[in-house]
N, C-alpha and C positions, 0 to 999 in steps of 0.2 A: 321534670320529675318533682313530684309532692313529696316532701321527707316530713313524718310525724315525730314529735318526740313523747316517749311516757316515761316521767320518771318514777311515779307510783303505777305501775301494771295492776291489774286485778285477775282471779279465776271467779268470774259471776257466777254464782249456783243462785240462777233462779228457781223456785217453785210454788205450785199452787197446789192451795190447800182448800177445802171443803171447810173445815173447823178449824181453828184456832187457841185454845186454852193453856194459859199459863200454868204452869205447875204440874202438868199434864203430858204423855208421851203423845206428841201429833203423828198423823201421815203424812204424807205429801200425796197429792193426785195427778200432779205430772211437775218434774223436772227437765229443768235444761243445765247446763255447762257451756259458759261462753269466754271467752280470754275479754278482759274489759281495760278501761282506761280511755280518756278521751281521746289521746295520738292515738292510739289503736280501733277504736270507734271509727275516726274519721279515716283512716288506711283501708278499714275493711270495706266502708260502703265506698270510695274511691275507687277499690279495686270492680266491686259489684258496676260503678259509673264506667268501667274499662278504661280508668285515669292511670298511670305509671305512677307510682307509691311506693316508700318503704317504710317500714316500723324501724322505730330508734328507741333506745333507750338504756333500763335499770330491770333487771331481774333477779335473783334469788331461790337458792331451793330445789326443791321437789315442783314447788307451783312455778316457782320461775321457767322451768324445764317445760313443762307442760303448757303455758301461757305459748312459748316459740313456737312449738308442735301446731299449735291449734293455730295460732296466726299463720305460720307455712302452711299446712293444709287447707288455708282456705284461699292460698294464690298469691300470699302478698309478703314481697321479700322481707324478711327479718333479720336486725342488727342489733342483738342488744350485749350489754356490757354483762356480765356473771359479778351480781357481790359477794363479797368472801363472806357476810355472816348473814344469818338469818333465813326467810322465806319471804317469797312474794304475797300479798293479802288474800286472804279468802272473802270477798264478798258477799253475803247471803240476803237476797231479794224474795218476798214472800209479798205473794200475792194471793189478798184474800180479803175481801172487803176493800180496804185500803192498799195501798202500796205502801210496804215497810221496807227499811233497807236496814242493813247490819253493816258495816263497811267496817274491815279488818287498817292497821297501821301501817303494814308494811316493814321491810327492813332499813336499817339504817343505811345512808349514805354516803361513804365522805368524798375524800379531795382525789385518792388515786382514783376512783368509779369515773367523777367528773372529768378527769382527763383522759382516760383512756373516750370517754364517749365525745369529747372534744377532735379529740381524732378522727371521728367520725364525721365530724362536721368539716373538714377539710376535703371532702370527695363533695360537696357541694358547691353547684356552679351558677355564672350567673343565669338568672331567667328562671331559677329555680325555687320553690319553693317550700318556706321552713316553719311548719304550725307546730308553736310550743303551749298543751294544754292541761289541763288537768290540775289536780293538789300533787304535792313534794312529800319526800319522805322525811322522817327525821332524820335532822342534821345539816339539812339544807337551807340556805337561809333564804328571805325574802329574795331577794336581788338577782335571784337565781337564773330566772328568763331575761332580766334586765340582760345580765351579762352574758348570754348568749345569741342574744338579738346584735350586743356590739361588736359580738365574734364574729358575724358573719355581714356587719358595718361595711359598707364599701365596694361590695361582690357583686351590689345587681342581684341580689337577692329577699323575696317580699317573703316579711314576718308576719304570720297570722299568731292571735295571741288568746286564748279561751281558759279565763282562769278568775280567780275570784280576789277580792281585796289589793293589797299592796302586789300580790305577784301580777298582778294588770297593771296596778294603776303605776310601777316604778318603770315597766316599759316604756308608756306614751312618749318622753321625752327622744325614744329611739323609732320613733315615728310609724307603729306598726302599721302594714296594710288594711289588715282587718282586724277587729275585736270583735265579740260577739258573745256580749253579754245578755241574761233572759232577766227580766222582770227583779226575781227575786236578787240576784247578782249582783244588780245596779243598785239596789234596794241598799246592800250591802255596801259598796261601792263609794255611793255619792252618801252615805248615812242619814236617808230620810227615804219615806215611803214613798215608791215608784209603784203606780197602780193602773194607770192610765195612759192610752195611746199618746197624750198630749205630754203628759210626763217623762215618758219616755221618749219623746222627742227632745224636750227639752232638756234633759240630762243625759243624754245623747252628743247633743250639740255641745255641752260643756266639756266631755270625752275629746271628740274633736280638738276644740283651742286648746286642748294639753298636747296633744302632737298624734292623736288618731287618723289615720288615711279614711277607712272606712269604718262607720259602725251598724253595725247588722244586732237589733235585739229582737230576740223574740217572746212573745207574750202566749205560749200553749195554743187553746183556742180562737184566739186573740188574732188571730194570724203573726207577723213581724212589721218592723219599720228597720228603712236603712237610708241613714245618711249618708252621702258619696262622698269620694273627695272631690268631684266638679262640683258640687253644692245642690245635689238634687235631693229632695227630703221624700222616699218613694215609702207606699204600703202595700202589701200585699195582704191578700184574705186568707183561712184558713179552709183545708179541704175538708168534707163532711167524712166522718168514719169512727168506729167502735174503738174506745180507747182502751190498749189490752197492756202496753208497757211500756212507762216511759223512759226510763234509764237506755242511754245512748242516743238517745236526742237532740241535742244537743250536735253531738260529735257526726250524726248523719246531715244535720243543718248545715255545719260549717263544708263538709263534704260536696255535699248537691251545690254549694254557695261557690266554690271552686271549680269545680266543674263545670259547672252553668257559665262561671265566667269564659272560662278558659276555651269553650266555644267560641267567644266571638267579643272578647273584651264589654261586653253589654251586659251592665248592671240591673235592667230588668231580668233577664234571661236568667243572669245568677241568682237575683232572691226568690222566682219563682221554682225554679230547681231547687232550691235551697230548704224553700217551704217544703217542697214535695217530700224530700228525702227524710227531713226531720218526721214530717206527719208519717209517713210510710213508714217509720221505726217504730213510732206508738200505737200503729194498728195490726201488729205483730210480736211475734215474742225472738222472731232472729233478724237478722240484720236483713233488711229489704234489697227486693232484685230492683234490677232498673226498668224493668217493663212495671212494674208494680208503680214506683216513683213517678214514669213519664207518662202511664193512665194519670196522674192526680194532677200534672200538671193544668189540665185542661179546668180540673176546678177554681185555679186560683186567678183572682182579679189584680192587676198589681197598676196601681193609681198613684200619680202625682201631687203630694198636698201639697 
């Protein structure tokens, strides 16, 4: 079983617009509504891979309410914890020339939340797997995935970890399975400009000697690179196709990356899946089938530098 966690959920209202002006009442030309956050990105296209998955997490609200609905109707079991104050984030994603994002705060979070959803982490067994990803809400501090990576310390259970700054970088010492940082992340990450496949090996590899298993980064068009922890430094290429939304790409990459694995413990197989599922989320506006993902696979070359 794949167990995701979100401790910031989102309701995405994506939409797309003909025009755009400030100051001004717009249309929309077509909307969607998706329950978002990266644990729940990767649960849903897992579920699409026919991988056993659950959603973990923090919700709130009216949108909190609605976030479960929409993850239960789409097949994939849901656990999340109810906060006593506030609501879940409204997302708003506008597409229209560019890709704009609006990303709401979320509700506060404190200590009773955390424990009850620690409870949670106790029906986790070994051989199972625990992807902690995304941003936190207020009140939560950095150390936050650190210390639940050492909750589940000991189990026989592999931490994937997709998150940005210090909430990464304080895990490595608890040796995640996988991280899976993009270009711009690392960028952030190691505090100097990552632009280049070369560079992204190279600061990849520094990930690693801090106590990374595997790291999988991906670079958009770019296709990905992933360091193993047998020492193999693989690339893959990226599939050709109309780029319509990228938001949840991320969460489909670590997904396909899981899955792929979990076939047949083969680190090729994973980041070619992996490519797929990512690329097959940004040449759509809802989360990709698996017929969709395993057409693309055939696109992609995956080469040992």
């Amino acid at each position: 079983m794949i167990y995701t966690v979100t401790l910031n959920p989102s309701l995405d209202y994506n939409v797309k617009m003909e025009t755009l002006k400030t100051g001004l009442v717009n249309r929309t030309e077509k909307e969607i509504l998706l329950p978002g956050g990266k644990g729940i990105n990767v649960s849903l296209e897992l579920r699409n891979l026919g991988v056993k998955t659950a959603a973990l997490g923090v919700v709130a609200g009216f949108t909190g309410e609605e976030i479960v609905r929409l993850v239960k109707q789409r097949g994939v079991r849901a656990d999340f914890i109810y906060a006593g104050q506030g609501f879940s984030r409204i997302n708003l994603k506008i597409h229209h020339e560019e890709e704009t994002e609006i990303n709401g705060r979320g509700p506060k979070v404190g200590k009773e939340e955390l424990a009850a959803l620690y409870w949670r982490f106790d029906m986790i067994e070994e051989g199972d797997i625990l992807v902690l990803s995304g941003s936190v809400p207020t009140g939560l501090p950095e150390t936050v995935y650190m210390d639940m990576a050492k909750y589940v310390e000991g189990k026989g259970v592999r931490v994937v970890v997709d998150a940005t700054k210090n909430l990464l970088l304080k895990t490595l010492p608890c040796h995640p399975f996988l991280i899976k940082p993009n270009l711009h992340e690392l960028s952030e990450v190691m505090g100097t400009a990552v632009e280049t496949r070369d560079d992204a090996i190279f600061y990849a590899k520094k990930l690693k000697e801090e106590g990374a298993c595997n790291v999988l980064v991906s670079m958009s068009d770019e296709g990905a690179v992933l360091l193993t922890e047998d020492g193999q430094v693989l690339y893959g290429t990226a599939p050709q196709g109309e780029v319509v939304n990228t938001v949840g790409a991320g969460g489909a990459m670590v997904a396909g990356f899981l899955a792929g694995y979990l076939e047949n413990n083969d680190y090729r197989t994973a980041l070619r899946l992996g490519i797929a599922a990512g690329s097959a989320s940004v040449f759509q506006t809802e989360f990709a089938s698996a017929e969709h993902i395993h057409a693309l696979t055939e696109q992609i070359e995956i080469v040992q530098l």
